[in-house]
Jmol script that loads the backbone (N, CA, C; Angstrom):
load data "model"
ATOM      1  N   UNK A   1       0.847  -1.152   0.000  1.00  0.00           N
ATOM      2  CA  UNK A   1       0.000   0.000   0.000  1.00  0.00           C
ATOM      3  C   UNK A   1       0.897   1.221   0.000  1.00  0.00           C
ATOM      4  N   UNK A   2       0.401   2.235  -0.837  1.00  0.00           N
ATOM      5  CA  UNK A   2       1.423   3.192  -0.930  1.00  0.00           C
ATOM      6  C   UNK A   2       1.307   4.477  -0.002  1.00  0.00           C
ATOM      7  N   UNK A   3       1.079   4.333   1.197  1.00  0.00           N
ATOM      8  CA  UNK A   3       1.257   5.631   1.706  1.00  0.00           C
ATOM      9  C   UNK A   3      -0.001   5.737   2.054  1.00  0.00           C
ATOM     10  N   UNK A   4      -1.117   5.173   2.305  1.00  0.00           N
ATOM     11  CA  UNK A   4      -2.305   5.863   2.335  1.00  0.00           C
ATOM     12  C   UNK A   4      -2.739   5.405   4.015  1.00  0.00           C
ATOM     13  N   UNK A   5      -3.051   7.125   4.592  1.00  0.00           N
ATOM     14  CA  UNK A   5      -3.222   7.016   6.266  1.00  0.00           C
ATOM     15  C   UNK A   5      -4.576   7.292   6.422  1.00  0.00           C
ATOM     16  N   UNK A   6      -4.627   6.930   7.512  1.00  0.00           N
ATOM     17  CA  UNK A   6      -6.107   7.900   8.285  1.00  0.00           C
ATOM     18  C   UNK A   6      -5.500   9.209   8.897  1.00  0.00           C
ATOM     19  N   UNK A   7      -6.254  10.144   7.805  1.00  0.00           N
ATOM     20  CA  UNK A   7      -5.368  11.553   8.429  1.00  0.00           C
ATOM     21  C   UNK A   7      -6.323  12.324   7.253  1.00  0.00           C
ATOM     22  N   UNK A   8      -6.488  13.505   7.998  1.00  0.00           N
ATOM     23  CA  UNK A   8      -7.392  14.693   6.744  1.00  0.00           C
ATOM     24  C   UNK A   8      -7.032  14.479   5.056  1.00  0.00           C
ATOM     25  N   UNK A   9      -5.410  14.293   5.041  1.00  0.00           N
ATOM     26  CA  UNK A   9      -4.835  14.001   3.929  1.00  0.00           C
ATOM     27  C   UNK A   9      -5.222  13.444   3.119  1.00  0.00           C
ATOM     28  N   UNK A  10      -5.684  11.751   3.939  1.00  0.00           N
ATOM     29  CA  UNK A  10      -6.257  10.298   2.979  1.00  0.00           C
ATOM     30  C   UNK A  10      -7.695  10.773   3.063  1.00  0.00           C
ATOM     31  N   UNK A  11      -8.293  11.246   3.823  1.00  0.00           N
ATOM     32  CA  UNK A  11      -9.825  12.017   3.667  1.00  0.00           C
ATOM     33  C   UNK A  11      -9.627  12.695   1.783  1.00  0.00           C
ATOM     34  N   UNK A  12      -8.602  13.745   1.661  1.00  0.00           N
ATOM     35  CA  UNK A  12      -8.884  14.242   0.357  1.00  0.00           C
ATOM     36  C   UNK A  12      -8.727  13.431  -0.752  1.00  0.00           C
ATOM     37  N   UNK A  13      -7.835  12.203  -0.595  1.00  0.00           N
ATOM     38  CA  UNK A  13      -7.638  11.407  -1.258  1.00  0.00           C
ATOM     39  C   UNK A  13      -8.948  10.476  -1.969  1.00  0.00           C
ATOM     40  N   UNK A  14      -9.806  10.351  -0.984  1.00  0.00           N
ATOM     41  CA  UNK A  14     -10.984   9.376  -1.030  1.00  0.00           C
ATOM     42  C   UNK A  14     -11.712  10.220  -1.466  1.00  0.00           C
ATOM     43  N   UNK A  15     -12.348  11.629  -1.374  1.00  0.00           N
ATOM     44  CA  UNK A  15     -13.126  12.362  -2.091  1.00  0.00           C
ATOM     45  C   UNK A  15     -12.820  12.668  -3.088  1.00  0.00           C
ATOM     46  N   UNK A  16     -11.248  12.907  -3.949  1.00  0.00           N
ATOM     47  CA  UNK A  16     -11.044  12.609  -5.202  1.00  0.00           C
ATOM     48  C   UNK A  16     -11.430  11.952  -5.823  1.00  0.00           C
ATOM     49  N   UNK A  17     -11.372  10.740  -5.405  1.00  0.00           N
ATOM     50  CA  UNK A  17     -11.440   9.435  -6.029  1.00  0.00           C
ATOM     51  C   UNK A  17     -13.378   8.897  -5.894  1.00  0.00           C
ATOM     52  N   UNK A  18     -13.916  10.019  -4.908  1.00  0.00           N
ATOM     53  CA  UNK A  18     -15.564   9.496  -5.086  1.00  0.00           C
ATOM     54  C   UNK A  18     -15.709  10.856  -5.735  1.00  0.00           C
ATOM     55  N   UNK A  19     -15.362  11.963  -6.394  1.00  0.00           N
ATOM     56  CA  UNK A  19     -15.788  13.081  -6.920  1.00  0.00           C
ATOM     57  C   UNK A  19     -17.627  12.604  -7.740  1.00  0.00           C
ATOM     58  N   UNK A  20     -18.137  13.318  -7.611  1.00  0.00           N
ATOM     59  CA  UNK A  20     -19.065  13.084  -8.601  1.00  0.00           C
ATOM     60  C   UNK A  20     -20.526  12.115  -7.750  1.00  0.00           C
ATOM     61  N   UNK A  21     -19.942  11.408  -6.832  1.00  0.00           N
ATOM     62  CA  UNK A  21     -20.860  10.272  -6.026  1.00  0.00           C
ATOM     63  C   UNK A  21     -21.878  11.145  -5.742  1.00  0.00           C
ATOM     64  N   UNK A  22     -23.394  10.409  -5.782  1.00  0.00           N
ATOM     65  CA  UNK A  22     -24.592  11.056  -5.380  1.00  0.00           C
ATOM     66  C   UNK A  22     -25.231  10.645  -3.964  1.00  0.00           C
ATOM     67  N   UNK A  23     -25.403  10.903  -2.999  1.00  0.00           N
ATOM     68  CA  UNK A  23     -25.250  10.067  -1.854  1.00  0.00           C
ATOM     69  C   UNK A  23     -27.193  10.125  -1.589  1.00  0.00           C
ATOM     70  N   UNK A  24     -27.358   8.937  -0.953  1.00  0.00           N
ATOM     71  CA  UNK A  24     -26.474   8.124  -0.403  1.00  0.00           C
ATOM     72  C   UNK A  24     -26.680   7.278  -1.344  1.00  0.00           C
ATOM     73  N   UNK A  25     -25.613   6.387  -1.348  1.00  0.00           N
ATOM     74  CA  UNK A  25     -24.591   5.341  -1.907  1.00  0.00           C
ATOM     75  C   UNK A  25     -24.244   4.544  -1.303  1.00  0.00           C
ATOM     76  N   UNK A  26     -24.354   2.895  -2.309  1.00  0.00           N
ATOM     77  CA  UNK A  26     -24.152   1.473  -1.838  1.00  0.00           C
ATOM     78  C   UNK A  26     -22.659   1.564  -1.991  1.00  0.00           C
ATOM     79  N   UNK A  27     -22.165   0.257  -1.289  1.00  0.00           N
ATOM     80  CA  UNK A  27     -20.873   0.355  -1.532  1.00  0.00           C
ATOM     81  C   UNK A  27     -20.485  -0.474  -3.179  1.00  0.00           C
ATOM     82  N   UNK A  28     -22.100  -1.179  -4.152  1.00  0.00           N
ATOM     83  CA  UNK A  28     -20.866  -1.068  -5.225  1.00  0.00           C
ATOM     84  C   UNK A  28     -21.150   0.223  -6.085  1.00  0.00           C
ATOM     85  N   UNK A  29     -22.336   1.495  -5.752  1.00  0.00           N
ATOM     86  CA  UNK A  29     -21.746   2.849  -6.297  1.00  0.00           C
ATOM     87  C   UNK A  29     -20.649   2.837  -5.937  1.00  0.00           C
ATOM     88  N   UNK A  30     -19.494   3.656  -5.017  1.00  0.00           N
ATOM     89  CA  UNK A  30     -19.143   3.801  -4.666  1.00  0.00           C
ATOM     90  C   UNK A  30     -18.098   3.125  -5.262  1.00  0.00           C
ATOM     91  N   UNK A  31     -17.763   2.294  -5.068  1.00  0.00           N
ATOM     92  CA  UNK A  31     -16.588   1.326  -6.322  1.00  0.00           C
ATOM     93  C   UNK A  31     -16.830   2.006  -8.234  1.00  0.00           C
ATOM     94  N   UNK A  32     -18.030   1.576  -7.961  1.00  0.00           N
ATOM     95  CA  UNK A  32     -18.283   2.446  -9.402  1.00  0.00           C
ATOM     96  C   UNK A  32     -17.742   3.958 -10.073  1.00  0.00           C
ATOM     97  N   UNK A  33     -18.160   4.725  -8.999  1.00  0.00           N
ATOM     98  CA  UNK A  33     -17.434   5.682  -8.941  1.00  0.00           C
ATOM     99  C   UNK A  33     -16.209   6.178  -9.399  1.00  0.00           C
ATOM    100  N   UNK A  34     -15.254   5.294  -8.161  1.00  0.00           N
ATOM    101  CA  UNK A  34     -14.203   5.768  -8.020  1.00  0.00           C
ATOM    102  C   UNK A  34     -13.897   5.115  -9.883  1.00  0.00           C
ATOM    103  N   UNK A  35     -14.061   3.790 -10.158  1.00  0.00           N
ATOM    104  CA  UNK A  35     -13.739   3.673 -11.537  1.00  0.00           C
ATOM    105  C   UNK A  35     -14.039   4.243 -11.969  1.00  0.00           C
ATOM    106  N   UNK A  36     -14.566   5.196 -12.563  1.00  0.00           N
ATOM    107  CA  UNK A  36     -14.822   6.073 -13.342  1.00  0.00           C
ATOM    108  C   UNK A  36     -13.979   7.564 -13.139  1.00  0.00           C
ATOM    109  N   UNK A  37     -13.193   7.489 -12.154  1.00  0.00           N
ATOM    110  CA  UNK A  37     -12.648   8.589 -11.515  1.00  0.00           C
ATOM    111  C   UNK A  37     -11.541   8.179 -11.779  1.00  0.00           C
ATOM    112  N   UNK A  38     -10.707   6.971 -12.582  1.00  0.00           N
ATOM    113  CA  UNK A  38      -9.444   6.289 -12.965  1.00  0.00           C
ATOM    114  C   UNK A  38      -8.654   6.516 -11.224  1.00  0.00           C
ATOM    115  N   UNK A  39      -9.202   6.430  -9.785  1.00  0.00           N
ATOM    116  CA  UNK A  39      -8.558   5.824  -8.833  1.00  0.00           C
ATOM    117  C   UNK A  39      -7.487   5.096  -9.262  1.00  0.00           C
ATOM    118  N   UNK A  40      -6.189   6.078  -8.529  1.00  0.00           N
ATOM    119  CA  UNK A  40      -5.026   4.602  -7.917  1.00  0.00           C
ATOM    120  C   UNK A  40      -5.677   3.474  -8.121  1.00  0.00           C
ATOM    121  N   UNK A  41      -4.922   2.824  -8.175  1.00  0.00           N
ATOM    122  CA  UNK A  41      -4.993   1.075  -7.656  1.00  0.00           C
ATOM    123  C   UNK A  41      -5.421   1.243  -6.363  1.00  0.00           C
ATOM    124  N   UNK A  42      -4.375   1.745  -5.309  1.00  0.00           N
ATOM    125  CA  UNK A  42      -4.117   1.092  -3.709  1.00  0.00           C
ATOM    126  C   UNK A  42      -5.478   1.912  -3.036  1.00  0.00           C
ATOM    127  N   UNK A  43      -5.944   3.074  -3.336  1.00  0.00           N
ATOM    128  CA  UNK A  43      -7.096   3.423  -3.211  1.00  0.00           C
ATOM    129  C   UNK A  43      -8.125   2.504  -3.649  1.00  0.00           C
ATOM    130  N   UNK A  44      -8.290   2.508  -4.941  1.00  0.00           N
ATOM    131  CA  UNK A  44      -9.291   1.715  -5.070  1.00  0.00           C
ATOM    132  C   UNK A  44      -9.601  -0.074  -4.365  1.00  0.00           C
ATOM    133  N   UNK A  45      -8.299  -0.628  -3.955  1.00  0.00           N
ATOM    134  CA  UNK A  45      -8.428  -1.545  -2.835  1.00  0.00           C
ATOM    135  C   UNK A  45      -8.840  -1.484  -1.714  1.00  0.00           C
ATOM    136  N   UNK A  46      -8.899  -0.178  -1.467  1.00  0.00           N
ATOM    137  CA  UNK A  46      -9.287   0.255   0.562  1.00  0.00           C
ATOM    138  C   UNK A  46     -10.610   0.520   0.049  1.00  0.00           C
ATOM    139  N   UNK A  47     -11.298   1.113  -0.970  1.00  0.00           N
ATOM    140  CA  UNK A  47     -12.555   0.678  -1.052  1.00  0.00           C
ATOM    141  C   UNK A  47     -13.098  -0.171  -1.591  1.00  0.00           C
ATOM    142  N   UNK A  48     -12.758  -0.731  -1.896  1.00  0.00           N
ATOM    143  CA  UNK A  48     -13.370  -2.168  -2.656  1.00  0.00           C
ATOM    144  C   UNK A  48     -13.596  -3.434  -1.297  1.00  0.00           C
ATOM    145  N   UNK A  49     -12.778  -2.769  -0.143  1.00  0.00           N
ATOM    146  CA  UNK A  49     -12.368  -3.761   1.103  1.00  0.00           C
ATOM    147  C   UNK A  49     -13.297  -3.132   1.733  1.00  0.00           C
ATOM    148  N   UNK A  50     -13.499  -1.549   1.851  1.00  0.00           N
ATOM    149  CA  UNK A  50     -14.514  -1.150   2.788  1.00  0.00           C
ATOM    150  C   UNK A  50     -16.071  -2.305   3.152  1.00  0.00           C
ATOM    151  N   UNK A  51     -16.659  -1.796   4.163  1.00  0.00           N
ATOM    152  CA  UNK A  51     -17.828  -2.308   5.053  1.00  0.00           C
ATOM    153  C   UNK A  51     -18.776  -2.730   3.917  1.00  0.00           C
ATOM    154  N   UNK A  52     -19.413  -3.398   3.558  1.00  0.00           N
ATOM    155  CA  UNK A  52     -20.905  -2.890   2.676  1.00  0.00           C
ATOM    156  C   UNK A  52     -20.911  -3.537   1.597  1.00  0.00           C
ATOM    157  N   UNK A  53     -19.410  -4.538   1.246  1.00  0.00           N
ATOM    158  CA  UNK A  53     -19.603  -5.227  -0.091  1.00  0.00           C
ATOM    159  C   UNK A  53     -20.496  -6.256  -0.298  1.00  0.00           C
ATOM    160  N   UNK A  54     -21.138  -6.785   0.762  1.00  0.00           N
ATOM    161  CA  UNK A  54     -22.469  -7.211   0.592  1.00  0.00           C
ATOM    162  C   UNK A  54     -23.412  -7.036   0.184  1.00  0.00           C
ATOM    163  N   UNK A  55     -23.257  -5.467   0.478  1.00  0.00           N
ATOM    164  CA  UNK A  55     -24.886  -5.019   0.084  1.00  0.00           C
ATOM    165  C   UNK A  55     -25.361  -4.633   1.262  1.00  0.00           C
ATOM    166  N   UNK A  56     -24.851  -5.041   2.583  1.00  0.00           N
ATOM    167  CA  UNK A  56     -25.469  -4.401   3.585  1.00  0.00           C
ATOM    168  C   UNK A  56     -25.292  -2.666   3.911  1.00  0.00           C
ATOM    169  N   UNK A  57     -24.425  -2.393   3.744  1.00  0.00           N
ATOM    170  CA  UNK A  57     -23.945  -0.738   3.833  1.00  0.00           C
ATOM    171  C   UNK A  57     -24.591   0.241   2.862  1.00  0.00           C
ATOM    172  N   UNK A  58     -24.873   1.468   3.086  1.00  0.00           N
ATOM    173  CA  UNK A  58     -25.593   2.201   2.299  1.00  0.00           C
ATOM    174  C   UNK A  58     -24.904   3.392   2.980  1.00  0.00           C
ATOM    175  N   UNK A  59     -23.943   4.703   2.291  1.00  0.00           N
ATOM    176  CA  UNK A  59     -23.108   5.406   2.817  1.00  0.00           C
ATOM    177  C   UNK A  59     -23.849   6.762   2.578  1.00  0.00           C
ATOM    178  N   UNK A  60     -24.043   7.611   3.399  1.00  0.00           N
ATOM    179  CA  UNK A  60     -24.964   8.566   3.188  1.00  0.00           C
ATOM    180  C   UNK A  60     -24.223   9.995   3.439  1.00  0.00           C
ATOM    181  N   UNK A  61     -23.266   9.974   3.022  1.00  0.00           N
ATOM    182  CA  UNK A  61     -21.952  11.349   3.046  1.00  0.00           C
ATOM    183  C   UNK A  61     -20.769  10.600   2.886  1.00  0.00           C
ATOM    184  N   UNK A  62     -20.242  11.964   2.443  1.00  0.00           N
ATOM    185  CA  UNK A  62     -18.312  11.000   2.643  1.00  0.00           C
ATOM    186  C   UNK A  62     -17.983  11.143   4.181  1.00  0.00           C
ATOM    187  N   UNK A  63     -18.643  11.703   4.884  1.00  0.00           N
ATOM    188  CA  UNK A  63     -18.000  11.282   6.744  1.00  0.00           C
ATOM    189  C   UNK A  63     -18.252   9.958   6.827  1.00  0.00           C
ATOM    190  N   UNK A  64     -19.774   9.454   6.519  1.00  0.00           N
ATOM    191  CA  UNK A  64     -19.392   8.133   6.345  1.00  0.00           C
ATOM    192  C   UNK A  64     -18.529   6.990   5.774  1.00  0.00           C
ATOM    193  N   UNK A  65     -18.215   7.470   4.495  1.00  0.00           N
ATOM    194  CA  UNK A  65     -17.032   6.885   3.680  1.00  0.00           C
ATOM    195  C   UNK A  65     -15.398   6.834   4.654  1.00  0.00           C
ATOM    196  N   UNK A  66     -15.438   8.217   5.128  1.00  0.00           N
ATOM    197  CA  UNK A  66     -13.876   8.493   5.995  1.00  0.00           C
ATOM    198  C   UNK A  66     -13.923   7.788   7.308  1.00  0.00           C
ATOM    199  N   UNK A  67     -15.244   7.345   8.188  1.00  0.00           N
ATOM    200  CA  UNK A  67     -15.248   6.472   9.066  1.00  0.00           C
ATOM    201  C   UNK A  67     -15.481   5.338   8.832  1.00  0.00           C
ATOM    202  N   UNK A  68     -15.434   4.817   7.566  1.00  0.00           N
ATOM    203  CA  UNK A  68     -14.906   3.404   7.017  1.00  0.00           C
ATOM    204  C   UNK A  68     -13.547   3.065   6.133  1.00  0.00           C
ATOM    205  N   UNK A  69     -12.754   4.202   6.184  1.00  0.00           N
ATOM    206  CA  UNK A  69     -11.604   4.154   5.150  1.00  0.00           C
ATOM    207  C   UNK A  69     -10.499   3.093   6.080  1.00  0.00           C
ATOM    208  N   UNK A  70     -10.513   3.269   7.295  1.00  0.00           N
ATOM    209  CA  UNK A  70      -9.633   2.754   8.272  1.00  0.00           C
ATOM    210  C   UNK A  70     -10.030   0.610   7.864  1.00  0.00           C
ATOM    211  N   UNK A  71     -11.239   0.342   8.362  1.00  0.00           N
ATOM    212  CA  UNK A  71     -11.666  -0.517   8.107  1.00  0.00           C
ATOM    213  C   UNK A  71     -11.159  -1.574   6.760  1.00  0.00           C
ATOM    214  N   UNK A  72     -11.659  -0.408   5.583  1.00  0.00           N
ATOM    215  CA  UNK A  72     -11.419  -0.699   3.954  1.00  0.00           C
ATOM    216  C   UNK A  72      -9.785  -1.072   4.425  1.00  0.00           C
ATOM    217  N   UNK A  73      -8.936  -0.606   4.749  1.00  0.00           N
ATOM    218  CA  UNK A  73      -7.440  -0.628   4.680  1.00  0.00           C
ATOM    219  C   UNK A  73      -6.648  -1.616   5.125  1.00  0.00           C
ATOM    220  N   UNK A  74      -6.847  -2.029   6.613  1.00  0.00           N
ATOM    221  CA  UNK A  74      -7.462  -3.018   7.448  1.00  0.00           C
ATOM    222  C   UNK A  74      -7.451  -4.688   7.055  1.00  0.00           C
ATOM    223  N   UNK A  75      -8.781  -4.386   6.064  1.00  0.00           N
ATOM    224  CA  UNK A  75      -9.388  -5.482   5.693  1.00  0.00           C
ATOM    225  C   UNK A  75      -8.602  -5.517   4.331  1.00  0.00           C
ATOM    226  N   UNK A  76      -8.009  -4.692   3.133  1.00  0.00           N
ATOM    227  CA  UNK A  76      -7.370  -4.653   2.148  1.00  0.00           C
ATOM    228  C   UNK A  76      -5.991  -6.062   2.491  1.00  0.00           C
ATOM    229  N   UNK A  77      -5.296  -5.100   3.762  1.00  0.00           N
ATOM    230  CA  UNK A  77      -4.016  -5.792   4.128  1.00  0.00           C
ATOM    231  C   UNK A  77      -4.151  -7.166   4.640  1.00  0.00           C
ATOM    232  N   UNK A  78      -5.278  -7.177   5.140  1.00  0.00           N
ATOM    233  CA  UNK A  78      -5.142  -8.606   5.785  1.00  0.00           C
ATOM    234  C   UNK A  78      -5.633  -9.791   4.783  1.00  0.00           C
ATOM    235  N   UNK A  79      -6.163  -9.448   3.551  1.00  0.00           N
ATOM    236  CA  UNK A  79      -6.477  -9.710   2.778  1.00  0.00           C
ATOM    237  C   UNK A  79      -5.161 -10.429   1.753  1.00  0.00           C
ATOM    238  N   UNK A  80      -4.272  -9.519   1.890  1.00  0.00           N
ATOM    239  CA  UNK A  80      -3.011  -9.773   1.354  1.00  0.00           C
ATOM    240  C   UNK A  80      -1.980 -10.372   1.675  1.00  0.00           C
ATOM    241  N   UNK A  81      -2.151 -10.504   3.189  1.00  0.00           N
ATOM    242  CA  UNK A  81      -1.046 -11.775   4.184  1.00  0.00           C
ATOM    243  C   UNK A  81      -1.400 -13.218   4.004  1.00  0.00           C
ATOM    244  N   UNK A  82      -2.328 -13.593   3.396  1.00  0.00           N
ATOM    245  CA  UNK A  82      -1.792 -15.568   3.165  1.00  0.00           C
ATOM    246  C   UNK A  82      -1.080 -15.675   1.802  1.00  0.00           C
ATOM    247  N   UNK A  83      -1.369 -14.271   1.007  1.00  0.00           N
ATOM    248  CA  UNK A  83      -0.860 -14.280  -0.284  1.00  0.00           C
ATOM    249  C   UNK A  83       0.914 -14.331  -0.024  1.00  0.00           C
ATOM    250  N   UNK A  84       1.194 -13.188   0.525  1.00  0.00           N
ATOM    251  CA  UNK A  84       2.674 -12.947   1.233  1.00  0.00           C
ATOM    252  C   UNK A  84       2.957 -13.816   2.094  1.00  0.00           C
ATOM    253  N   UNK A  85       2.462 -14.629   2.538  1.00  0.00           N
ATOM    254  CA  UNK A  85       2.668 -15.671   3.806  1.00  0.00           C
ATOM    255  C   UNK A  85       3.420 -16.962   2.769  1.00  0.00           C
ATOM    256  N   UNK A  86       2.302 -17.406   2.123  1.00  0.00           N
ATOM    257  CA  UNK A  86       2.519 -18.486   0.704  1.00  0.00           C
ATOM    258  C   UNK A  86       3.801 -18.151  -0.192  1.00  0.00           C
ATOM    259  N   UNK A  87       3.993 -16.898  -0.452  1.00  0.00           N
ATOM    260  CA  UNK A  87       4.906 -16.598  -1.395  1.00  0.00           C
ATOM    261  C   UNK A  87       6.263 -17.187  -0.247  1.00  0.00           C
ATOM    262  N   UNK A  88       6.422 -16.509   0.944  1.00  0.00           N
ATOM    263  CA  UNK A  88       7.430 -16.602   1.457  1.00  0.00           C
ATOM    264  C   UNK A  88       7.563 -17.996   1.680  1.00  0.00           C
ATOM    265  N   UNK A  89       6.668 -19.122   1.387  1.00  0.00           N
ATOM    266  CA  UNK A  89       6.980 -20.125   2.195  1.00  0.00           C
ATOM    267  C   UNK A  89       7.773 -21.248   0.797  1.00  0.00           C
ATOM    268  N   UNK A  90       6.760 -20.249  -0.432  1.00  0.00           N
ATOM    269  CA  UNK A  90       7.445 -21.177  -1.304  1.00  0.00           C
ATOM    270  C   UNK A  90       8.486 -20.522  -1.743  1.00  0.00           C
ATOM    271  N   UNK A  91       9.067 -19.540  -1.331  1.00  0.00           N
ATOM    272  CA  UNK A  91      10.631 -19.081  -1.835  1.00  0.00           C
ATOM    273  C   UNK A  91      11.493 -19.720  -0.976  1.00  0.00           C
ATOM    274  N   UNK A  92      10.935 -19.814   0.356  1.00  0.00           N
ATOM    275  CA  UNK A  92      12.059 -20.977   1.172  1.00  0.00           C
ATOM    276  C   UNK A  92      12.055 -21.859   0.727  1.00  0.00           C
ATOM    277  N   UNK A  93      11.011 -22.645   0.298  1.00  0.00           N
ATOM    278  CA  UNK A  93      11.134 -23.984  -0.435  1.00  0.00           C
ATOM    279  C   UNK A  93      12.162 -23.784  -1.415  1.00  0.00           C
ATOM    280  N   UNK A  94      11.993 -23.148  -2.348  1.00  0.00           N
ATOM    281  CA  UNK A  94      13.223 -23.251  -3.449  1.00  0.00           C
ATOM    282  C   UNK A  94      14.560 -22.928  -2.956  1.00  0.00           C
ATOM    283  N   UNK A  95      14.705 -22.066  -2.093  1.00  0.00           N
ATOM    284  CA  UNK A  95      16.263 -21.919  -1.897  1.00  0.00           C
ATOM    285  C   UNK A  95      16.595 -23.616  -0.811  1.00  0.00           C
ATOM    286  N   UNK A  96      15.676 -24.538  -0.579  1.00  0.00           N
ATOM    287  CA  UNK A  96      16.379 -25.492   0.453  1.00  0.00           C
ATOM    288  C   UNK A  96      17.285 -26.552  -1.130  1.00  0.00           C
TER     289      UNK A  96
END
end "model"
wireframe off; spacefill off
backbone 0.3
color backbone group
């Protein structure tokens, strides 16, 4: 992930990237969106991870969006450790 915090900063970051969103908004608007907004990659992973990809979430401002960005990020990374876990286990394998 490149840099992206919970801090006013990553707040402007995420309203870039939802510019245009009509609220309130499911979380796959909201994915929609940001595609259409050509989002980073690593952004567009912290929402794609956010709360609501079910269908249960319905985001009704971006305060709501920024008190799920932590979550989205969270859930992005942990998402990505059996991947990095596996890799490392089969690079030990090859160097034995």
């Amino acid at each position: 992930m490149s840099g992206i915090e919970h801090s006013d900063s990553s707040n402007a970051v995420f309203a870039q990237a939802l510019t245009g969103i009509k609220f309130p908004a499911t979380h796959a608007q909201l994915v929609e969106q940001a595609k259409k907004n050509n989002t980073p990659e690593d952004v567009m992973n912290v929402i794609k991870h956010m709360p609501g990809a079910d269908g249960s979430d319905t985001y009704n401002n971006m305060p709501d969006v920024y008190k799920n960005t932590r979550a989205g990020k969270e859930a992005y990374q942990a998402s990505m450790k059996p991947k990095d876990a596996h890799a490392k286990q089969a690079q030990a394998n090859g160097k034995k």
